[in-house]
C-alpha positions in Angstrom: 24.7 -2.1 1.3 26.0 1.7 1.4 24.2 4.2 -1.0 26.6 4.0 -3.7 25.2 0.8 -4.5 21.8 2.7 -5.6 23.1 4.2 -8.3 22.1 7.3 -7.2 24.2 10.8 -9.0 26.8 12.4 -7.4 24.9 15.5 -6.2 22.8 13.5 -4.2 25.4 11.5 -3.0 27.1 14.4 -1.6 24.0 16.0 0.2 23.1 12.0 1.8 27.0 12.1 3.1 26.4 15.9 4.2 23.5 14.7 6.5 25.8 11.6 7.9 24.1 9.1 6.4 25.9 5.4 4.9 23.8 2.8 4.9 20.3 2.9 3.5 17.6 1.8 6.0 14.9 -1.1 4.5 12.4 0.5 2.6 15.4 2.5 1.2 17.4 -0.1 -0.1 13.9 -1.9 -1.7 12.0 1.2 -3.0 14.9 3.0 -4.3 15.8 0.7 -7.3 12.7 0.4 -8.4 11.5 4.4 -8.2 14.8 4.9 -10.3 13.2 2.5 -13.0 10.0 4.6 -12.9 7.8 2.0 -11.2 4.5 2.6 -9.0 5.0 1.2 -5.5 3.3 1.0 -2.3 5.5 0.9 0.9 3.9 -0.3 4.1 6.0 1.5 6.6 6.0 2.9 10.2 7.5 6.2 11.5 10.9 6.5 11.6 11.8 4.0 8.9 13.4 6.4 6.2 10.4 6.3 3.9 10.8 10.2 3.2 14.1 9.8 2.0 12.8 6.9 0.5 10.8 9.1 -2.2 12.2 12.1 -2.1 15.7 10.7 -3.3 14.7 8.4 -6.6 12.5 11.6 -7.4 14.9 14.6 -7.3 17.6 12.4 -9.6 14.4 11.5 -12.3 13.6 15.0 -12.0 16.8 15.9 -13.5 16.3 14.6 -16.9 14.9 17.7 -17.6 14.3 21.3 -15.9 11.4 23.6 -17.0 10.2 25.4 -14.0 6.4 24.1 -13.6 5.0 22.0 -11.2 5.7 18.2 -11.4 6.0 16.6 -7.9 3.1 16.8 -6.0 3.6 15.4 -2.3 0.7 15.0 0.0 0.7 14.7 3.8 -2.3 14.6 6.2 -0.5 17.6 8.9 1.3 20.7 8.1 4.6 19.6 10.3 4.7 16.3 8.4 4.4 18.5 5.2 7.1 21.4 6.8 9.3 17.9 7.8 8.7 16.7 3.4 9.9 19.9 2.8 12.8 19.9 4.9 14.3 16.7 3.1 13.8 18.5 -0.4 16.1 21.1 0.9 18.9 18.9 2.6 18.7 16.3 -0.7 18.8 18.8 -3.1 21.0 21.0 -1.6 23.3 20.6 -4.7 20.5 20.6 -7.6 18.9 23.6 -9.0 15.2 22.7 -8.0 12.5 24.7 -5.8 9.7 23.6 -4.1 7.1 24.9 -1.8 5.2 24.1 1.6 1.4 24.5 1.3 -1.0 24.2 4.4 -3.9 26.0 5.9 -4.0 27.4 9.5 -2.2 30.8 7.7 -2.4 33.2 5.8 -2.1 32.3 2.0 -0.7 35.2 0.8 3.4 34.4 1.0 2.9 30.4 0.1 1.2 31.7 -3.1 4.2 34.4 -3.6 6.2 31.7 -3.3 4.4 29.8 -5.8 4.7 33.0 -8.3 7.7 33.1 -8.6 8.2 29.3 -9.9 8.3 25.7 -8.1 9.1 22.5 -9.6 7.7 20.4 -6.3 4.7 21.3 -4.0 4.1 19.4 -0.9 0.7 19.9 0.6 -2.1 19.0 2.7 -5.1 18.4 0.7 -7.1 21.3 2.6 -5.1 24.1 1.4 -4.4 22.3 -1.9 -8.0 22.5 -3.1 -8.3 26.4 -2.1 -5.9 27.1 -4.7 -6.9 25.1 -7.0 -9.9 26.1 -7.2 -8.6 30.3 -7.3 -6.5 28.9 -10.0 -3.5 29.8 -8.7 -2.2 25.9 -8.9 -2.8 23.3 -11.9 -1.8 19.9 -11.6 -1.7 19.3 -15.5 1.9 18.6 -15.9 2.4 16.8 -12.3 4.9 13.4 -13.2 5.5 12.5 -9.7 2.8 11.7 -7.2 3.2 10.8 -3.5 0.4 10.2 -0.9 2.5 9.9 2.5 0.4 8.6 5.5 -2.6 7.5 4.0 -3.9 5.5 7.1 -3.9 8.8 8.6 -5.5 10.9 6.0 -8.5 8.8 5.9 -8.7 8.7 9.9 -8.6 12.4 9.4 -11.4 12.4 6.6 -9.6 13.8 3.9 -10.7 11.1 1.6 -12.9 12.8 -0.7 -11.0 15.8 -0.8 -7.8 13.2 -2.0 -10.2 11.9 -4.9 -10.9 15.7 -6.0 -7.2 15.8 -6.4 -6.6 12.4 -8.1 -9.0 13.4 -10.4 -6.9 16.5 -11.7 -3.8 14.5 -11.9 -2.5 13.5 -15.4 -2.9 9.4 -16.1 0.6 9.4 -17.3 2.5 9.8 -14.3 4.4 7.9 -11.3 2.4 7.2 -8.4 3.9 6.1 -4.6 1.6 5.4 -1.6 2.5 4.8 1.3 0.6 3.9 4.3 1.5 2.6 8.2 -1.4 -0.1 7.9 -3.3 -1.6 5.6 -7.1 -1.4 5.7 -10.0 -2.5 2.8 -10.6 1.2 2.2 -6.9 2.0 1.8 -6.2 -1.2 -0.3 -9.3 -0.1 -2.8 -7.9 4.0 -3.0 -4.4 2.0 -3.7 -5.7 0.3 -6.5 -7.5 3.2 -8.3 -4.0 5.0 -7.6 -1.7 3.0 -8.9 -0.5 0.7 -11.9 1.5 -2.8 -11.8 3.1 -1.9 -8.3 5.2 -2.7 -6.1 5.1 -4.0 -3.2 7.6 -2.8 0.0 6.9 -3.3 3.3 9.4 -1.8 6.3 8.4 -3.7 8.7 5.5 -5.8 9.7 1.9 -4.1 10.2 1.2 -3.1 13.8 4.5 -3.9 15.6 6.5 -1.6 17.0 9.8 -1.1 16.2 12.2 -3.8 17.4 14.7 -1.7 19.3 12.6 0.4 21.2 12.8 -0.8 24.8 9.0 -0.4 26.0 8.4 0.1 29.7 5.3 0.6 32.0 5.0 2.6 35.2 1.9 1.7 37.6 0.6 5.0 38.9 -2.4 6.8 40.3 -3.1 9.4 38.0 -2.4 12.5 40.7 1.1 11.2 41.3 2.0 10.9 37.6 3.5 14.8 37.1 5.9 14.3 40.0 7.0 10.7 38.4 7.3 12.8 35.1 9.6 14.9 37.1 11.8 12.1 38.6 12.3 11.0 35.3 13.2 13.7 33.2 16.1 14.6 36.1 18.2 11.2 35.3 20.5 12.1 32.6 19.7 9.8 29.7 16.9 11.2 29.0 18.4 14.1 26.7 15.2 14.6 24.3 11.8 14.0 25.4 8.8 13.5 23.7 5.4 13.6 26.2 1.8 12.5 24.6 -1.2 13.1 26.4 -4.5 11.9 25.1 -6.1 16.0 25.3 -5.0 19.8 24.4 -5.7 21.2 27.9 -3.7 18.0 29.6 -0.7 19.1 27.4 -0.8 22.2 28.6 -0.8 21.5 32.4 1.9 19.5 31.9 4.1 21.9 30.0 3.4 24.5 32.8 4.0 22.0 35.5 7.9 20.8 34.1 8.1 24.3 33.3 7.7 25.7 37.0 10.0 22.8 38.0 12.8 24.4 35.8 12.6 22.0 32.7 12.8 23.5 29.4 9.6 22.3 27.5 7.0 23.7 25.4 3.7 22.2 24.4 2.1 21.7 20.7 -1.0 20.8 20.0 -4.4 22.3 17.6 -5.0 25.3 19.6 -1.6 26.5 19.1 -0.8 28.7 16.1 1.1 27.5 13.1 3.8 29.8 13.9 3.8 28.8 17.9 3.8 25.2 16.6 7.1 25.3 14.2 8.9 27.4 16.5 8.0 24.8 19.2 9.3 21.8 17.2 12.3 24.1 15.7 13.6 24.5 19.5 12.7 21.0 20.2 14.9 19.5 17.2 17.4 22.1 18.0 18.0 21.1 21.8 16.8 24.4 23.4 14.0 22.8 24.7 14.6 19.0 26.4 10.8 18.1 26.4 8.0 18.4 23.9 4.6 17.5 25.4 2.1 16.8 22.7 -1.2 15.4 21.5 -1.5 13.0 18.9 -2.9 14.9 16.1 -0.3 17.3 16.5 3.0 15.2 17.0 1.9 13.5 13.2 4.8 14.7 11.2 7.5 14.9 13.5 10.6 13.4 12.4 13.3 14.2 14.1 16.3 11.8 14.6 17.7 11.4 18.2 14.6 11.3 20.5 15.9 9.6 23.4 12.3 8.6 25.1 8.9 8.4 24.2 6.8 9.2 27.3 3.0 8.0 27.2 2.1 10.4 30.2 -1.7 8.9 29.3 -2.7 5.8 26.8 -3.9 6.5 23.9 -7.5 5.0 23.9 -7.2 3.6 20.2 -4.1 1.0 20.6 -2.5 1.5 17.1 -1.4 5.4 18.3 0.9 3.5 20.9 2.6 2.5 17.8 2.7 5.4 16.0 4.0 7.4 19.4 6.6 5.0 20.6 7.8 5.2 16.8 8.6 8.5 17.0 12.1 7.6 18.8 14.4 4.6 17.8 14.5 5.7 14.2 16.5 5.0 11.3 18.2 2.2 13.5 18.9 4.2 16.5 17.8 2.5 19.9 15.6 4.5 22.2 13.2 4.2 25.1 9.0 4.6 25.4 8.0 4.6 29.0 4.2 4.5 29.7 2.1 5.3 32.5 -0.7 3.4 33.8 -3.3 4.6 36.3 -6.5 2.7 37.1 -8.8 3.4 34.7 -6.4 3.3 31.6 -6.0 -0.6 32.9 -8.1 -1.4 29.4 -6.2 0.3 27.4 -2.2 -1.3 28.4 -4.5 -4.7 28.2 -5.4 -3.8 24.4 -1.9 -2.2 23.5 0.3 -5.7 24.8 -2.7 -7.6 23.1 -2.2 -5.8 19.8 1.6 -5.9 19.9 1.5 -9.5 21.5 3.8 -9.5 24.6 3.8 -8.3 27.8 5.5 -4.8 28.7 8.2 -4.8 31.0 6.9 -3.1 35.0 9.0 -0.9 35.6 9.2 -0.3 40.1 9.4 3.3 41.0 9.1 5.9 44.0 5.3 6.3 43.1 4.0 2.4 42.4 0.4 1.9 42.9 -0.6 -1.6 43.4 -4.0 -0.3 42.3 -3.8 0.7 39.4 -1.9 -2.4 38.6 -4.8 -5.0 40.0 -7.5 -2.7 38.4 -10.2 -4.8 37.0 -14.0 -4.4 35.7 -15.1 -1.0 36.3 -12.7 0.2 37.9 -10.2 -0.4 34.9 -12.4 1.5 32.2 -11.5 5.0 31.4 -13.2 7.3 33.8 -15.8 9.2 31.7 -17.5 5.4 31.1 -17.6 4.8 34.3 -19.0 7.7 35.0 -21.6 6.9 32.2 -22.1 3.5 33.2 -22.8 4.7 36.7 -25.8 7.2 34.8 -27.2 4.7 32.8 -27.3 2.2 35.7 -29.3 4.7 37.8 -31.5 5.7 35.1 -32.9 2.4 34.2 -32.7 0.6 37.4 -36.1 -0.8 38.2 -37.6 0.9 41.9 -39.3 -1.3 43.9 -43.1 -1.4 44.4 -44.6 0.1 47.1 -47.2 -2.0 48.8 -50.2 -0.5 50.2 
């Protein structure tokens, strides 16, 4: 199927063709139909699937059936890059059509996203946060919204937005077309779905919890004081050309952004300590290629979507074994192959044991310079994540009975 079979008007066919784009990925080619017709719909989908498109396509063209300047798409989105990325399709898909929208967040100053918001919008993509402060100034109603889209709502509720998501529900009109879509499906997500939405349907991407098919997953046994110089190694073969780096903390992030850095790689770090501006100039470099390697967090890398990512590279596990699927989804998108390389010392041994049991196979071991037979035989104790053991080791000492002196 290409996109002229969506039925989609010429203006937007011209801006899809402007980005290089002829096929329609999944969820695409299911949701788009359907949006067109006006239907609710819920889209179980991972990163890097083409779910933004997804929406913000079938919206724009019902958009054009009429053009008074008020607001009447509401997008929400748990970060502010995910929102700044939202945004970013609105302005490539309706390059050719005469509509404005605006990027609301917190972590700035209000003052020019409510200038922008004078002056007229017909879309506003948001993060709840933000949203409510102007709502409740005044300086945003919701009365005449006809398009609604809660993107990532997995994540909002992980990042306990879910009564502030309700607050805004609750100011909605009931008369309006309502899209949700989520990575996983959980009871609590399921029951917000169906107070959301009317006689939906139903698209999934691709199944729940499983990684995307043509990302080649690899893991490197290493003791955790070796694993900046492996880093290093790596990042000086030449297919790796964009380079995303997770670590599980802020201060982590940092240290390895400073360490590449010394070693002449160009890199910069982005995670909640950073300001706003720090952080979008970061990922504008990064998706730019004036910068090879983007070391981040989890929280912080939500949102990005940028095509081309090369290799994901887990320089620590994630402790929770779904963010391995969110991470590693950040490259291979839209049908593109790419590469997640983990690292595994000792005591993350637990956590590669839960990640191949949630995605059910065995990731490849990969031999390098740096191997470490240890970490790869790690068991019991010495296999748990070293604060626990380090707790363990407390509690152990605490309560352990001292024997009776005899007299």
């Amino acid at each position: 199927m290409s996109f002229k079979n969506l039925n989609l008007i010429e203006p937007l066919e011209r801006a899809v063709a402007k980005q290089g784009y002829v096929e329609p990925t999944p969820i695409q080619s299911k949701a788009i139909p359907d949006l067109l017709k006006g239907r609710d719909l819920i889209g179980i989908a991972q990163t890097g699937t083409g779910k933004t498109a997804a929406f913000v396509l079938p919206i724009l063209q019902r958009m054009t059936e009429k053009h008074p300047r008020i607001v009447r798409t509401l997008i929400l989105a748990p970060t502010r890059e995910l929102a700044a990325q939202i945004g970013e399709s609105f302005s490539a898909y309706g390059k050719f059509l005469n509509f404005k929208h605006a990027v609301i967040f917190g972590g700035v100053g209000q003052g020019p996203q409510v200038n922008a918001l004078s002056k007229g919008v017909d879309i506003i993509v948001a993060t709840p946060g933000r949203l409510l402060d102007l709502m409740n100034q005044g300086i945003i109603s919701l009365k005449d919204i006809e398009f609604f889209v809660l993107d990532e709502a997995d994540k909002m509720l992980d990042m306990g937005f879910i009564q502030d998501i309700r607050k805004i529900i609750s100011k909605l009109p009931q008369r309006r077309q309502s899209l949700f879509f989520s990575a996983t499906m959980s009871n609590q997500i399921s029951d917000l779905a169906g107070k959301l939405l009317k006689n939906p349907v139903h698209v999934e991407a691709a199944a729940q919890a499983t990684p995307v098919e043509s990302v080649k997953q690899c893991v490197f046994f290493v003791d955790s004081g070796a694993k900046e110089k492996l880093l290093l190694d790596l990042l000086r073969q030449k297919n790796l050309t964009r380079v995303l780096v997770f670590t599980r903390t802020k201060h982590r992030a940092n240290k390895v952004a400073v360490y590449l850095s010394h070693n002449g790689v160009s890199v910069d770090a982005i995670h909640g300590n950073k300001s706003q501006n720090a952080r979008t100039q970061a990922l504008r470099d990064f998706k730019s290629g004036r910068i090879k390697v983007l070391v981040a967090t989890d929280i912080a890398a939500r949102g990005i979507d940028i095509d081309c990512i090369s290799h994901v590279i887990n320089f620590e596990l994630p402790n929770e074994p779904e963010s391995y699927i969110h991470r590693i989804g950040r490259t291979a998108r839209a049908g593109a192959e790419g590469t997640a390389y983990s690292f595994c010392a000792a005591d993350e041994r637990n956590f590669l044991h839960a990640i191949e049991k949630l995605i059910r196979q065995k990731i490849e071991v990969m031999p390098h310079a740096y191997h470490s037979e240890y970490a790869k035989n790690a068991v019991g104790e010495a296999a748990k994540p070293a604060q626990k053991q380090q707790f363990y080791r407390g509690f152990k000492s605490k309560f352990r009975r001292k024997p009776h002196s005899r007299r």
